[in-house]
DRENDO-1510 file (C-alpha; in Angstrom, 1 decimal, always signed):
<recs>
REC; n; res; u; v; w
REC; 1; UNK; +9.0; -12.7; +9.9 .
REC; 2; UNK; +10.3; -13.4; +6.4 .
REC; 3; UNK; +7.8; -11.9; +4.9 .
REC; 4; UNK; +7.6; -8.5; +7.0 .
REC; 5; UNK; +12.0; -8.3; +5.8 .
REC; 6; UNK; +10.8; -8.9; +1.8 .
REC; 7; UNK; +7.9; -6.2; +1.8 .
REC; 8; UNK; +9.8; -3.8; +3.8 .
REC; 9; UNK; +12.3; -2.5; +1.5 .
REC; 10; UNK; +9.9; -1.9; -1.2 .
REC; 11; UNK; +7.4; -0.5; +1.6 .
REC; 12; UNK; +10.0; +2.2; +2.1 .
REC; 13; UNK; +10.7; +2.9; -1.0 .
REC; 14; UNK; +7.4; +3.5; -2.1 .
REC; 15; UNK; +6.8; +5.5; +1.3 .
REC; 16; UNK; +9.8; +8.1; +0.3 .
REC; 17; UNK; +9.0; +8.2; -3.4 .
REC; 18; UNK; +5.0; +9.7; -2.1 .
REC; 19; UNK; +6.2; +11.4; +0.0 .
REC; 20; UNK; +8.3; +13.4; -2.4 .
REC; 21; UNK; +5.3; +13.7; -5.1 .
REC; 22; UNK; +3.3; +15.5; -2.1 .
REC; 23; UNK; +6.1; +17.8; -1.6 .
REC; 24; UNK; +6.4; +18.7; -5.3 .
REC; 25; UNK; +2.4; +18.9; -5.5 .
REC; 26; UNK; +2.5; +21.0; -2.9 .
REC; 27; UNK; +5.2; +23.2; -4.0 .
REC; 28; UNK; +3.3; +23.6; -7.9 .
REC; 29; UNK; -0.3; +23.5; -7.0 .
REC; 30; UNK; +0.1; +25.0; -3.1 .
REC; 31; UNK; -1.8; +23.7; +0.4 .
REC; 32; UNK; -5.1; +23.1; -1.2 .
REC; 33; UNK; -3.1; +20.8; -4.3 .
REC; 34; UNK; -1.3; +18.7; -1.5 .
REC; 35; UNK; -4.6; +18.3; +0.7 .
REC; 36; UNK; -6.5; +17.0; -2.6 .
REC; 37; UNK; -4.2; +14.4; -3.3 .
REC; 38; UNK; -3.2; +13.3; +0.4 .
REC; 39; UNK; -7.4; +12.8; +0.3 .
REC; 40; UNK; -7.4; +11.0; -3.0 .
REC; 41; UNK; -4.5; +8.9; -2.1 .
REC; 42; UNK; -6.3; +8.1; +1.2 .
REC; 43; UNK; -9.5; +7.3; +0.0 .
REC; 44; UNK; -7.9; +5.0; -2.9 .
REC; 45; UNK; -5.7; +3.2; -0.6 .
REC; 46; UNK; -8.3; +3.0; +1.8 .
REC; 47; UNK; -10.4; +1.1; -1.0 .
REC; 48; UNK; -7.9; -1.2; -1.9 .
REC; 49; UNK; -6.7; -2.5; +1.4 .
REC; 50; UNK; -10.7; -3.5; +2.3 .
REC; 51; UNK; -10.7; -5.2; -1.4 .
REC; 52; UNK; -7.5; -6.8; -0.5 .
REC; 53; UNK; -8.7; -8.5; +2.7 .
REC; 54; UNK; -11.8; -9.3; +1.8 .
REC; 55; UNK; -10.7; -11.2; -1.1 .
REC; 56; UNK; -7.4; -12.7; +0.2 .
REC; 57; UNK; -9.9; -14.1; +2.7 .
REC; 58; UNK; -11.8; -15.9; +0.4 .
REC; 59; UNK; -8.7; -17.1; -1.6 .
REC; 60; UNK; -7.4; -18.5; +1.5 .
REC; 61; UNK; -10.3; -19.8; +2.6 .
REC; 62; UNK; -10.8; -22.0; -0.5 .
REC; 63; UNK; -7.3; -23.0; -0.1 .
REC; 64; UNK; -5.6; -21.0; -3.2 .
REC; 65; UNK; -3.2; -19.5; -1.0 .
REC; 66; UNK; -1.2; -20.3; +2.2 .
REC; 67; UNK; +1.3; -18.8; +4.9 .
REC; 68; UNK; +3.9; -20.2; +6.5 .
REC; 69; UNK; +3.2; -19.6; +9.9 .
REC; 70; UNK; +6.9; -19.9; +10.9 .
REC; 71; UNK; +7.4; -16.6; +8.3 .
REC; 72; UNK; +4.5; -14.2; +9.0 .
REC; 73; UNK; +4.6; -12.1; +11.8 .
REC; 74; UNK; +1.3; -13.4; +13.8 .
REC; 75; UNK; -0.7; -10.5; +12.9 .
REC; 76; UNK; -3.6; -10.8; +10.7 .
REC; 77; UNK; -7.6; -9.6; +10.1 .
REC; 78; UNK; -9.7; -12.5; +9.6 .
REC; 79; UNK; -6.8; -15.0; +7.8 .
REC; 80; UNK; -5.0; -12.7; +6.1 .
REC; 81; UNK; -1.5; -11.9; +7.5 .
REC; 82; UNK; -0.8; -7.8; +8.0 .
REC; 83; UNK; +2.1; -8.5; +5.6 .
REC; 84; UNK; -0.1; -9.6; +2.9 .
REC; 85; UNK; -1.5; -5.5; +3.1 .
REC; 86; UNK; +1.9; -4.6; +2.1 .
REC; 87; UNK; +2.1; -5.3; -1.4 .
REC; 88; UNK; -1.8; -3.3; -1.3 .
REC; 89; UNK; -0.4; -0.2; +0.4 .
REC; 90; UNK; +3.1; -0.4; -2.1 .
REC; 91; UNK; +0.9; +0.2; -5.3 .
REC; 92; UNK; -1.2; +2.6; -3.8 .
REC; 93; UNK; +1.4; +4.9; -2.9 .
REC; 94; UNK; +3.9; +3.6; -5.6 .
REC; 95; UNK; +1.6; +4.3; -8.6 .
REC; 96; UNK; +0.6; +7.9; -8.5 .
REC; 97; UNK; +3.8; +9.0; -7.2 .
REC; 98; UNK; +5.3; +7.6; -10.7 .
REC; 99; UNK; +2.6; +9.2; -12.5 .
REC; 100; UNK; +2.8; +12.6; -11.2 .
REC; 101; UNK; +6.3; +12.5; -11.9 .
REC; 102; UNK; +6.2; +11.9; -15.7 .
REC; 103; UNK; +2.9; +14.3; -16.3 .
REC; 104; UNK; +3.7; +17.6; -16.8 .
</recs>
């Protein structure tokens, strides 16, 4: 579970910070502005999470990366551990929200 309390926090943060670009999308472009980029960020995080596991699979499969079992949370698709998505999912959301904020 070690992993799941190190990728939380920044999980969060990243959660709160898109959340708060959506809100100021919506409020300078209106509904059809905040359903555009809910989809875009959807469809690009989407993406990247089914890159991620397919190629942390093959990474851990040829033995370039391990878990300690005692640290992950059990949960995983094919070898990869759900906490290993995390760090997928922070970008995704972490990204754009930073971008939107400094373009004008």
């Amino acid at each position: 579970m070690i992993y799941l309390y190190i990728s939380l926090p920044f999980l969060v943060v990243a959660i709160v910070m898109a959340s708060c670009s959506v809100v100021k999308e919506h409020k300078r472009g209106g509904a059809e502005a905040k359903r555009r980029q809910l989809w875009i960020l959807g469809t690009v995080t989407v993406s990247v999470l089914i890159l991620t596991i397919f190629f942390d699979n093959l990474m851990i499969w040829a033995g370039l990366v391990g878990y300690d079992d005692d640290k992950r949370m059990g949960w995983q698709l094919g070898q990869v551990p759900v906490e290993d998505l995390f760090y997928a999912i922070f970008v995704t959301l972490l990204v754009p929200a930073l971008w939107k904020g400094h373009s004008k």
